[in-house]
Biotite code that builds the C-alpha atoms (Angstrom):
import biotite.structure as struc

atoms = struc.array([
    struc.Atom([91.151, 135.319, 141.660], chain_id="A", res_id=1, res_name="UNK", atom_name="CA", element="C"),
    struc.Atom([89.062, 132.729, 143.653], chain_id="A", res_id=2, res_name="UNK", atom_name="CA", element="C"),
    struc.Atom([90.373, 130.935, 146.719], chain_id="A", res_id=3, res_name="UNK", atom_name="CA", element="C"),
    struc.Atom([91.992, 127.566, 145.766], chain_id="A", res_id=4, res_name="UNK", atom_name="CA", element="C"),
    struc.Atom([91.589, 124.927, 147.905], chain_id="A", res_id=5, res_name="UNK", atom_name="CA", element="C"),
    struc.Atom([94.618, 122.743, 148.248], chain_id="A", res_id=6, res_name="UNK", atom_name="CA", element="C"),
    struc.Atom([94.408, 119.931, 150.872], chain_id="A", res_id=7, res_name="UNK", atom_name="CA", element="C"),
    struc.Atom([93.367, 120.980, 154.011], chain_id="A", res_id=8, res_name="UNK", atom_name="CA", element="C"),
    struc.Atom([95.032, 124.440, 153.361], chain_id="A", res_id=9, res_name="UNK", atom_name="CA", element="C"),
    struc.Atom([93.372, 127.540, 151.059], chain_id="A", res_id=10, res_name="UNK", atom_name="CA", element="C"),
    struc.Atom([95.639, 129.827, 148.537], chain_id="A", res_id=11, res_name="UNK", atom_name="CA", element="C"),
    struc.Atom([94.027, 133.364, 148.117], chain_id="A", res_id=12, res_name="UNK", atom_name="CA", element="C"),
    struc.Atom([95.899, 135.528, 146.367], chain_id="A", res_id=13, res_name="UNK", atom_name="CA", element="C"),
    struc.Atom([93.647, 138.842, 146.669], chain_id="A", res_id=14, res_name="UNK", atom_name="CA", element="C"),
    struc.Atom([94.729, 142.376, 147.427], chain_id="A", res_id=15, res_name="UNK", atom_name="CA", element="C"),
    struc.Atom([93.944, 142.711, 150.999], chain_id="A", res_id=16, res_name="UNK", atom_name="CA", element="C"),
    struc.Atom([91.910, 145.935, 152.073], chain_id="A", res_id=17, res_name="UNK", atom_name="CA", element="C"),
    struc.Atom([91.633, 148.107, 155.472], chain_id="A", res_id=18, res_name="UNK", atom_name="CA", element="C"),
    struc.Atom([89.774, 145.377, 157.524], chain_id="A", res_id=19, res_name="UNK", atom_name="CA", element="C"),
    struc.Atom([91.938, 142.388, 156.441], chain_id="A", res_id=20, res_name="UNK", atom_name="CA", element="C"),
    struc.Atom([95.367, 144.242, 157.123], chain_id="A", res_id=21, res_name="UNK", atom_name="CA", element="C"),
    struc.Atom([93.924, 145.020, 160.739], chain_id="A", res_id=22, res_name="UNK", atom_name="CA", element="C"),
    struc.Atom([93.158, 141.426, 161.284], chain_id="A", res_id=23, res_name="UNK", atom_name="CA", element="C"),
    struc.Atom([96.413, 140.446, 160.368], chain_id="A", res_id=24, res_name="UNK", atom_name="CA", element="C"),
    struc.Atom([98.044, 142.734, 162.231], chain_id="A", res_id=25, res_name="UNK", atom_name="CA", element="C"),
    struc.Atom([96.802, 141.862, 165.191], chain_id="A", res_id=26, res_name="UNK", atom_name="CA", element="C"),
    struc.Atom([96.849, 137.837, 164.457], chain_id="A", res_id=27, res_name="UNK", atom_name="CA", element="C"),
    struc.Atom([100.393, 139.177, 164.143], chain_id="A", res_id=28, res_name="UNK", atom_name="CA", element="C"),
    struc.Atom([101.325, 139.670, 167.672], chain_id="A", res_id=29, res_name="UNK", atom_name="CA", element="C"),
    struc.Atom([99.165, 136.409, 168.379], chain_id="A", res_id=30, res_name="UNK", atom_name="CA", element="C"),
    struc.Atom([101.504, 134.405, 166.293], chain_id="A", res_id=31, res_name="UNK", atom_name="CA", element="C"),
    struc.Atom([104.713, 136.277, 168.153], chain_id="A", res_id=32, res_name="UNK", atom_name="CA", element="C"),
    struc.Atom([103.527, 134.800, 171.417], chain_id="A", res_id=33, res_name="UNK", atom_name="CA", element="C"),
    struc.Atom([102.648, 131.755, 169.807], chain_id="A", res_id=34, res_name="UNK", atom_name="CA", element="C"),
    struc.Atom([99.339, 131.827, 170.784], chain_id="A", res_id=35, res_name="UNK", atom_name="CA", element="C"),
    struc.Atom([97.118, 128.998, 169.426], chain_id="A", res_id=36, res_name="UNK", atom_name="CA", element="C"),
    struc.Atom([93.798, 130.997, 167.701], chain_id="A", res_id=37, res_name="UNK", atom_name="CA", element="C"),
    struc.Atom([91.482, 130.458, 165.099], chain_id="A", res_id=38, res_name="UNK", atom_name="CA", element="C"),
    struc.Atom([88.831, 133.098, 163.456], chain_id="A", res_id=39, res_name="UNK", atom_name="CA", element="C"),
    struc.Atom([85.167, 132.235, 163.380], chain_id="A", res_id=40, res_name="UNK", atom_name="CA", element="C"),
    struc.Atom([82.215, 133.938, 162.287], chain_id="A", res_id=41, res_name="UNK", atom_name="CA", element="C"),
    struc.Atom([81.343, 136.304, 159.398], chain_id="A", res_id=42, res_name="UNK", atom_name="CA", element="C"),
    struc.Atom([84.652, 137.452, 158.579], chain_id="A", res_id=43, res_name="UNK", atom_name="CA", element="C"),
    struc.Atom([85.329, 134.327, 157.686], chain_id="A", res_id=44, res_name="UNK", atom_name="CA", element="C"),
    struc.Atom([82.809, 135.293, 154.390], chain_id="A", res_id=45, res_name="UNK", atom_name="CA", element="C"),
    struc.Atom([83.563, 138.426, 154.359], chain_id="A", res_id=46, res_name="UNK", atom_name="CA", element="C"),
    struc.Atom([87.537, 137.667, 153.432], chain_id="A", res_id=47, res_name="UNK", atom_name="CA", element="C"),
    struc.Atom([86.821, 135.560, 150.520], chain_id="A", res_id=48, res_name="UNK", atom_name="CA", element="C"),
    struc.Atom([84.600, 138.456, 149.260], chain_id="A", res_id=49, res_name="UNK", atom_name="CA", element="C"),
    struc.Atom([80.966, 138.565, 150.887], chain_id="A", res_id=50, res_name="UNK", atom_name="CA", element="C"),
    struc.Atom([79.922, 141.992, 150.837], chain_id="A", res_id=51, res_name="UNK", atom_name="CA", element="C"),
    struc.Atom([78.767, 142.787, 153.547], chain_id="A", res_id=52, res_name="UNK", atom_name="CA", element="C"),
    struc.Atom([80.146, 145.403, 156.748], chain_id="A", res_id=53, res_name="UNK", atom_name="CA", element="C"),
    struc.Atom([81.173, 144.208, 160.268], chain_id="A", res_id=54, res_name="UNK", atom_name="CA", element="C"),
    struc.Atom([82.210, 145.618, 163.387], chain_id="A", res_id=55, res_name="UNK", atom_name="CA", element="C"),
    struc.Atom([84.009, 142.768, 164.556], chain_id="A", res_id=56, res_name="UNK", atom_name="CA", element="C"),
    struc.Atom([85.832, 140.015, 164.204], chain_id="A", res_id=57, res_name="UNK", atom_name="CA", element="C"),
    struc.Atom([85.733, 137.008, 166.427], chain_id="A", res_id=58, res_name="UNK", atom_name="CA", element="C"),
    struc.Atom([88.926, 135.324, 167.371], chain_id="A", res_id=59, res_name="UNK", atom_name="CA", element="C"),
    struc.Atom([88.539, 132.392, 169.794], chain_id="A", res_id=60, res_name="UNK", atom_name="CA", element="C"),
    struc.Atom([92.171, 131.246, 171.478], chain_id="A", res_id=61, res_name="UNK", atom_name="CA", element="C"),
    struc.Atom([93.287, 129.163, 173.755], chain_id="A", res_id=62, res_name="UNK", atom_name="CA", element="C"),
    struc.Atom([93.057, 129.641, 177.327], chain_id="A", res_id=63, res_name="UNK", atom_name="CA", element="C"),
    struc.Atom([96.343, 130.804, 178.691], chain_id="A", res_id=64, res_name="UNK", atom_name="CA", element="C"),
    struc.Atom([97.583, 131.868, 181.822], chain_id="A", res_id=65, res_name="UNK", atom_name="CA", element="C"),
    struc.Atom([97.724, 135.469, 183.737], chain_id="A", res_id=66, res_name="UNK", atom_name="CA", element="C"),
    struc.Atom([101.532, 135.670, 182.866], chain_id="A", res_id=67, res_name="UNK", atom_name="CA", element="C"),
    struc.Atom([100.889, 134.663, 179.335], chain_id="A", res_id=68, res_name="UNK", atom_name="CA", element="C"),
    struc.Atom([97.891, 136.745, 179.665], chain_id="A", res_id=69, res_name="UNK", atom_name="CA", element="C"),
    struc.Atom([100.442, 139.646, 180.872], chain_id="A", res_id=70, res_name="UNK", atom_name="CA", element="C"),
    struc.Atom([102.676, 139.589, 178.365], chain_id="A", res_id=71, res_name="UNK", atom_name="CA", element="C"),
    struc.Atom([99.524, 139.298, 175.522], chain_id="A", res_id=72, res_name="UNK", atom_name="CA", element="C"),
    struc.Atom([98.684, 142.426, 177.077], chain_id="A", res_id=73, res_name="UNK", atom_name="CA", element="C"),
    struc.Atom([101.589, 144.694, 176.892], chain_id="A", res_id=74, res_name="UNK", atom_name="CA", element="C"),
    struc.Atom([102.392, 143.915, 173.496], chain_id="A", res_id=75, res_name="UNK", atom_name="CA", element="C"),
    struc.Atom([99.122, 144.812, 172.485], chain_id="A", res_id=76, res_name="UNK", atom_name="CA", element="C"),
    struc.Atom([99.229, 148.682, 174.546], chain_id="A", res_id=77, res_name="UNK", atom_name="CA", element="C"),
    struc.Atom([102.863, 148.494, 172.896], chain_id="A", res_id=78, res_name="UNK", atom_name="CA", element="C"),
    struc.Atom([101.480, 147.957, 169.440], chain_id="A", res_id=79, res_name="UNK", atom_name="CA", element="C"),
    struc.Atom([98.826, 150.617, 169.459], chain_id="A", res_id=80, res_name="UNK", atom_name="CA", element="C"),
    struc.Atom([96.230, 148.621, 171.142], chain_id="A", res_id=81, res_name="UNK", atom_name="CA", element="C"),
    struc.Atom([93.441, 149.317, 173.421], chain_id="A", res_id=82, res_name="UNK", atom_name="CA", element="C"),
    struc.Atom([90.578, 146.857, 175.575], chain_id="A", res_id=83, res_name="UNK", atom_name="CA", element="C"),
    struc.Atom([87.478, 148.767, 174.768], chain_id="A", res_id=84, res_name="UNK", atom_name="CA", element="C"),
    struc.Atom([85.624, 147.094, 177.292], chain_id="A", res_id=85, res_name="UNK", atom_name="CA", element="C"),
    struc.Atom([88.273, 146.814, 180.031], chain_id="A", res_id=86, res_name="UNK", atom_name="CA", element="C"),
    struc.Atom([90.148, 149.421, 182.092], chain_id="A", res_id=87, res_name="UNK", atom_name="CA", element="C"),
    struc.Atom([92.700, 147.242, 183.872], chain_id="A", res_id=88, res_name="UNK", atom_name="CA", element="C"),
    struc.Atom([94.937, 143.905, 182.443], chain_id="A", res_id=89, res_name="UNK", atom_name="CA", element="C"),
    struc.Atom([93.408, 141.761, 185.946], chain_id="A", res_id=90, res_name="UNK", atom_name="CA", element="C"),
    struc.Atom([89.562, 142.797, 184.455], chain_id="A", res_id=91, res_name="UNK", atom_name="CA", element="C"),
    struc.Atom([90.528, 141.738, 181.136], chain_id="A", res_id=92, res_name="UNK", atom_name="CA", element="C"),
    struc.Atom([91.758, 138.758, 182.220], chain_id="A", res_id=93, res_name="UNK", atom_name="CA", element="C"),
    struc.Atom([88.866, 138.438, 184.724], chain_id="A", res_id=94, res_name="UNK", atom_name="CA", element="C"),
    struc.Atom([86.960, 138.926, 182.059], chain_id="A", res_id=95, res_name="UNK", atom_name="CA", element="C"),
    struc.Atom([88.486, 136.216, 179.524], chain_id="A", res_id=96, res_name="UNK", atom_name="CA", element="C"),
    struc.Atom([87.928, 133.667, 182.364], chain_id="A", res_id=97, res_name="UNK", atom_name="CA", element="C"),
    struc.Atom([84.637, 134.443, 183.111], chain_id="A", res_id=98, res_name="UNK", atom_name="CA", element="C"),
    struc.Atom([83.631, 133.032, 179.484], chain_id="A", res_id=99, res_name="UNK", atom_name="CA", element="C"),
    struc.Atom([83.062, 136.414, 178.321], chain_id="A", res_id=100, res_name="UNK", atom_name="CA", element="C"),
    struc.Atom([84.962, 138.019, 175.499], chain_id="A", res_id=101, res_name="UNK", atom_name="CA", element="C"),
    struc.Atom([87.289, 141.224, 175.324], chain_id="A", res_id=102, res_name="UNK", atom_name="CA", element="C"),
    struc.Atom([87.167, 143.723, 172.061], chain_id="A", res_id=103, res_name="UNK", atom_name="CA", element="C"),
    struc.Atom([90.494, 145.263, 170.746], chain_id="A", res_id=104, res_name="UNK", atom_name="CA", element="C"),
    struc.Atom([90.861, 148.127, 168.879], chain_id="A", res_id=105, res_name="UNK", atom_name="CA", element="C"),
    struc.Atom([93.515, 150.415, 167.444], chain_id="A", res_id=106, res_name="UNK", atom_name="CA", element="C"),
    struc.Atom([93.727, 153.749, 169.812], chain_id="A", res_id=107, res_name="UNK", atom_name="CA", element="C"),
    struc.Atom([91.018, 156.219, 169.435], chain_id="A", res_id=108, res_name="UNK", atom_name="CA", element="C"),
    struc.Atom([88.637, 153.575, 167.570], chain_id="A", res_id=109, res_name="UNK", atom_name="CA", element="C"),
    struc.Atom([86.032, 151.415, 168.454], chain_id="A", res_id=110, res_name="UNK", atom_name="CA", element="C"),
    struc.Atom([85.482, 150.147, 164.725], chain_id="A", res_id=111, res_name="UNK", atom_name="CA", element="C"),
    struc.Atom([86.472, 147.311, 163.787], chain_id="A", res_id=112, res_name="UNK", atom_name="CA", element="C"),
    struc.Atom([87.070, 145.088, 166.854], chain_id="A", res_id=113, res_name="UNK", atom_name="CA", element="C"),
    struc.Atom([88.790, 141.792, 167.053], chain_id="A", res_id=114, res_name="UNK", atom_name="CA", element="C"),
    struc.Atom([86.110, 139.941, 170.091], chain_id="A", res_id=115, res_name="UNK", atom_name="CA", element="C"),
    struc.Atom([88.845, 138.075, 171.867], chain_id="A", res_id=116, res_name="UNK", atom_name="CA", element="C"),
    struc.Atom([87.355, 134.691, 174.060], chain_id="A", res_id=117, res_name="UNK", atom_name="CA", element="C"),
    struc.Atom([88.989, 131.529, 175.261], chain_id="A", res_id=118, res_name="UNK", atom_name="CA", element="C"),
    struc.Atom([87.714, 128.616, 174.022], chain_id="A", res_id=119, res_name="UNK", atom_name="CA", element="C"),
    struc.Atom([84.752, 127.291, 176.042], chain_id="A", res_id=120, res_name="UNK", atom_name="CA", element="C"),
    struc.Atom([83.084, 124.601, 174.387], chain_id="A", res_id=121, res_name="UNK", atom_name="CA", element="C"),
    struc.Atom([83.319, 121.499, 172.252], chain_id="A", res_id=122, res_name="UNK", atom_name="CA", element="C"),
    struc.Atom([82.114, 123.630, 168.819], chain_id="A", res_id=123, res_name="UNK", atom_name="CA", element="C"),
    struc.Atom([84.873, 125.882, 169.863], chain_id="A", res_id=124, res_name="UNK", atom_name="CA", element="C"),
    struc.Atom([87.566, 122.843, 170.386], chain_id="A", res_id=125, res_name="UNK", atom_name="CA", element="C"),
    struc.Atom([86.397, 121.684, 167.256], chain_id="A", res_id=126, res_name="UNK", atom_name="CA", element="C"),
    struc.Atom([86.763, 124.473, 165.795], chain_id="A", res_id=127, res_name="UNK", atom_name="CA", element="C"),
    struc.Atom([90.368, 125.355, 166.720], chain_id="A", res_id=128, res_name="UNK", atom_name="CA", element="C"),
    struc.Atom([91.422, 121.811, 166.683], chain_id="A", res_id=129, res_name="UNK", atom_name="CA", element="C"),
    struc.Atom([90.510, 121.542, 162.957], chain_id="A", res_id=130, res_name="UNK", atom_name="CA", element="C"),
    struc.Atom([91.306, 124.716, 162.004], chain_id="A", res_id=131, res_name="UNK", atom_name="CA", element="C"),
    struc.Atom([92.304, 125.478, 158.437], chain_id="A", res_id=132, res_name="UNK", atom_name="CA", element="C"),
    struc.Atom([95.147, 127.587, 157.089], chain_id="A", res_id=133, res_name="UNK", atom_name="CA", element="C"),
    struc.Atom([94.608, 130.440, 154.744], chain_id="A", res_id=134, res_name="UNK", atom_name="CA", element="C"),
    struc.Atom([97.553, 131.914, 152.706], chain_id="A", res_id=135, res_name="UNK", atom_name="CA", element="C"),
    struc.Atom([97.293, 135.204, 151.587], chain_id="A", res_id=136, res_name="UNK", atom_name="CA", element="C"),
    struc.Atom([100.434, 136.411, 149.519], chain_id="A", res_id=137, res_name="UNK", atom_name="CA", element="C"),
    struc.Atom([102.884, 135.846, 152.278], chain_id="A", res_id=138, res_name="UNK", atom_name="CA", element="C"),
    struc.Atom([100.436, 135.899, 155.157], chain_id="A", res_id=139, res_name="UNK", atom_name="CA", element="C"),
    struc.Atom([98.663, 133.342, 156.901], chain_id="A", res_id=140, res_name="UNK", atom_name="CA", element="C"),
    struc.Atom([95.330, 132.885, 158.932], chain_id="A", res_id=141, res_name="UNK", atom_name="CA", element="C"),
    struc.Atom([93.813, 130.074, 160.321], chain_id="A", res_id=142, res_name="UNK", atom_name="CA", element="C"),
    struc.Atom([90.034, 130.185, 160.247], chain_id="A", res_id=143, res_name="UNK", atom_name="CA", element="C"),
    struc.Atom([87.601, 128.060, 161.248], chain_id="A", res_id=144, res_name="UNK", atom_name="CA", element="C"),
    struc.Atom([86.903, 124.445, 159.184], chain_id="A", res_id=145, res_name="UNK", atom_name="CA", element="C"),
    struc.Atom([84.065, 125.636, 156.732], chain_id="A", res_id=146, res_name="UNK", atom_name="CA", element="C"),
    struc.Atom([81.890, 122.817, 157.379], chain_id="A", res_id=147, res_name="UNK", atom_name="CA", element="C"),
    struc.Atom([81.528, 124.192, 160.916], chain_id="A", res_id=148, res_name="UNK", atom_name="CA", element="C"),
    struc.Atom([81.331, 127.762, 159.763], chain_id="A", res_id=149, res_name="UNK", atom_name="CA", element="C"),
    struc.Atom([78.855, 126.620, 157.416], chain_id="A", res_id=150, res_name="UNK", atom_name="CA", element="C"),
    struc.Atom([76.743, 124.739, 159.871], chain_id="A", res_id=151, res_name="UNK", atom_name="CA", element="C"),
    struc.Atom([76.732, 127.104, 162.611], chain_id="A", res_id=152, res_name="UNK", atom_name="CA", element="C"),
    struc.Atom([75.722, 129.774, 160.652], chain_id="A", res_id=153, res_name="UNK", atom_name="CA", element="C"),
    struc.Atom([72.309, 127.953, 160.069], chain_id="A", res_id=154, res_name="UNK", atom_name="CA", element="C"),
    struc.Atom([72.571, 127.354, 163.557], chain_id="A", res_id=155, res_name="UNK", atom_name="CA", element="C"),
    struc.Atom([72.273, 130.822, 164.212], chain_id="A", res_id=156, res_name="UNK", atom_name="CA", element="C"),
    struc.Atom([70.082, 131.365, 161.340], chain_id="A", res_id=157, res_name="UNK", atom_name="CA", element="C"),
    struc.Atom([70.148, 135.135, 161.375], chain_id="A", res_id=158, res_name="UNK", atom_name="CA", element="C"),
    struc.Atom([69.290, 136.616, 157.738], chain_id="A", res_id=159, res_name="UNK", atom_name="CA", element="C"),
    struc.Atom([72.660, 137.197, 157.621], chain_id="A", res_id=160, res_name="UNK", atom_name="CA", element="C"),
    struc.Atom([74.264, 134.098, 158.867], chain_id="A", res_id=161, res_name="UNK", atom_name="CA", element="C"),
    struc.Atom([72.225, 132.160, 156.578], chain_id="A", res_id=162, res_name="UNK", atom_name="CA", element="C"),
    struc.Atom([73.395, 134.640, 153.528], chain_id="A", res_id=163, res_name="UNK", atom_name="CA", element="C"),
    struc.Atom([77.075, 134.143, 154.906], chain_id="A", res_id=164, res_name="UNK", atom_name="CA", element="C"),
    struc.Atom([76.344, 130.070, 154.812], chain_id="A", res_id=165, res_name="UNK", atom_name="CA", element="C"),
    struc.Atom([74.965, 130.218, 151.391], chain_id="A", res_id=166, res_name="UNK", atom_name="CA", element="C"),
    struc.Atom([77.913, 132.321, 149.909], chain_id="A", res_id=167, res_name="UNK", atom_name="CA", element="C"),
    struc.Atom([80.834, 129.833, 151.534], chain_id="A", res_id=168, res_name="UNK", atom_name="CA", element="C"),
    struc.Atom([78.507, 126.657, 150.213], chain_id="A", res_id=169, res_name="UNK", atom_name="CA", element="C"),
    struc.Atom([78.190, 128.044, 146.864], chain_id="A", res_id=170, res_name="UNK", atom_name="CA", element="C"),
    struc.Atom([82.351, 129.177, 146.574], chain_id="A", res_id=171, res_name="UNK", atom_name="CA", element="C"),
    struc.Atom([83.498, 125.628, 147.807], chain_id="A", res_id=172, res_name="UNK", atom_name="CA", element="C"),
    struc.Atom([80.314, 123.028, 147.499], chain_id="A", res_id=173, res_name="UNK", atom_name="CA", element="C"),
    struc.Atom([82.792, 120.958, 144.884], chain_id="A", res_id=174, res_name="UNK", atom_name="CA", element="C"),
    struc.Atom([85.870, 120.852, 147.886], chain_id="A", res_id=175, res_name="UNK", atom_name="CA", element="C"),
    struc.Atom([83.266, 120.303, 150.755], chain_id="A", res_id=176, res_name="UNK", atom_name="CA", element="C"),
    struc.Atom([82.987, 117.333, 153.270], chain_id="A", res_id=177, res_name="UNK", atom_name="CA", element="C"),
    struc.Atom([79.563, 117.312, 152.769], chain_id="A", res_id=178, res_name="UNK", atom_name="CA", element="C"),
    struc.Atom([79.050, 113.693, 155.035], chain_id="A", res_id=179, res_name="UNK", atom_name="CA", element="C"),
    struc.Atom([80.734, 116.241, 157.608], chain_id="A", res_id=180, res_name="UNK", atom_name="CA", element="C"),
    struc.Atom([78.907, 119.208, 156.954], chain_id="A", res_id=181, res_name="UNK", atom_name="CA", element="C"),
    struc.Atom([75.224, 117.433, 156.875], chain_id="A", res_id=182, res_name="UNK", atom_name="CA", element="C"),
    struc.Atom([76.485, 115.792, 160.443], chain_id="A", res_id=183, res_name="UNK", atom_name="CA", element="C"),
    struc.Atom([77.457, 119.034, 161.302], chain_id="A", res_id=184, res_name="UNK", atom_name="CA", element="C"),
    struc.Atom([74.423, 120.437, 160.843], chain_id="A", res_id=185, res_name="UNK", atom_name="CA", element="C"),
    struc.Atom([72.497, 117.894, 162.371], chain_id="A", res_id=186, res_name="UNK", atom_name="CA", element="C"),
    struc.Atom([74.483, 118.145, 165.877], chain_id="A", res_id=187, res_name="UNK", atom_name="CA", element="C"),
    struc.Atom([73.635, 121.273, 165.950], chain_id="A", res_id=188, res_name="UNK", atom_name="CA", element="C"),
    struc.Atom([70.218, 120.870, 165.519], chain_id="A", res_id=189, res_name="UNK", atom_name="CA", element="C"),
    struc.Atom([69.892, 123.017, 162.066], chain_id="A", res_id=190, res_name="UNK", atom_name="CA", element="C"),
    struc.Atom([68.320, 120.533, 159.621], chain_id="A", res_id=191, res_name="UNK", atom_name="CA", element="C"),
    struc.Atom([65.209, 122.431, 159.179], chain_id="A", res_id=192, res_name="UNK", atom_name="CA", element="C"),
    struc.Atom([66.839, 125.724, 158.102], chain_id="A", res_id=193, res_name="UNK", atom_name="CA", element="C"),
    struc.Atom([69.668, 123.532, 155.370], chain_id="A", res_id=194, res_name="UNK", atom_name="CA", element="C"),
    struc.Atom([67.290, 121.389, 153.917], chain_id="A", res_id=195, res_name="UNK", atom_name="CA", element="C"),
    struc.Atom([65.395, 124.891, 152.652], chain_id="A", res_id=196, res_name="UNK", atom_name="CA", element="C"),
    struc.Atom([68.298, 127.246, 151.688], chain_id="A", res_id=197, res_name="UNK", atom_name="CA", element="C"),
    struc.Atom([70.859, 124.224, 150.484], chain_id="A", res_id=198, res_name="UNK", atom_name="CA", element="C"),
    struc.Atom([68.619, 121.248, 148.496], chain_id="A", res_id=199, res_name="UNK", atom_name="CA", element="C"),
    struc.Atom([71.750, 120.378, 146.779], chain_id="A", res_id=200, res_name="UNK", atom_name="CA", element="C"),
    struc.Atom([73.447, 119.448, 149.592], chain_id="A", res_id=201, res_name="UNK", atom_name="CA", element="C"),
    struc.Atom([70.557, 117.045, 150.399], chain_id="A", res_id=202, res_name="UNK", atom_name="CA", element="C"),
    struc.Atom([69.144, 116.049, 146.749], chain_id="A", res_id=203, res_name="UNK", atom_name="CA", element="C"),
    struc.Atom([70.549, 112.494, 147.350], chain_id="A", res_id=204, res_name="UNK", atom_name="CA", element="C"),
])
């Protein structure tokens, strides 16, 4: 079934597989703490059924403080957790604040990650200010507005970032902003790179 786009919200119903029930899980123990998130990136493809692998996920949230930091942290160990680039909750949290990003894992892995950051920037604010909601059977994620996903990926303009903004254009072109995506994509600079993989977004 494809993803149906209702409002500002999106209904997939699609059996979820290993790397969506580990994102969920953790967004989980997010929502439990009711920690304000949003996902960005390539899974964002990847869940409505890019093939293609990852290694992590990127989860941007926002900025909390050491005790909410504190008790993020030992519901994570609790749940089967571990900080593969930390040893200690202060350098995880010292590394958090130092705009830098923290990768959880289940015990004894490394694969996949969820790349935890605070929110830094305006594209980040914008992104978790606009966020959209994503229901999945009784489950629900809130991933970054696609015209932003969409955009940014040309911004990066990886082969693989442009492949990733191709496949979301394509899936939702006909429930699109696309006034918001071309100013999207201008802001950031990503014209060039648009105009050549998405001339139906600029044939008028």
């Amino acid at each position: 079934m494809l993803p149906k786009m209702v409002g500002n919200n999106i209904i997939f119903d699609k059996e979820t597989n290993e790397l969506d029930n580990f994102v969920i899980s953790f967004i989980e123990i997010l929502d439990s703490l009711q920690i304000n998130y949003v996902i960005v990136s390539g899974y964002v493809a990847i869940l409505f059924g890019r093939s293609r692998a990852t290694e992590d996920i990127d989860v941007l949230i926002e900025p909390i403080s050491k005790e909410r930091f504190s008790e993020l942290y030992a519901t994570l160990i609790k749940n089967g957790y571990w900080i593969i680039n930390s040893t200690t909750e202060k350098d995880a949290f010292e590394i958090l604040n130092d705009r830098s990003s923290i990768r959880v894992a289940e015990n004894n892995k490394i694969i996949p990650n969820m790349e935890v950051k605070f929110v830094k920037d305006e594209i980040e604010r914008y992104s978790l200010n606009k966020k959209i909601r994503v229901e999945i059977g009784d489950k629900t994620l809130f991933l970054s507005p696609l015209e932003m996903q969409i955009a940014y990926k040309f911004y990066l303009s990886g082969e693989k970032d442009i492949e990733d903004a191709y496949f979301l254009f394509s899936l939702f072109k006909d429930k699109l902003n696309n006034e918001e995506l071309k100013s999207l994509i201008k802001s950031l600079k990503a014209e060039k790179t648009a105009k050549k993989h998405l001339e139906a977004l600029y044939a008028d």
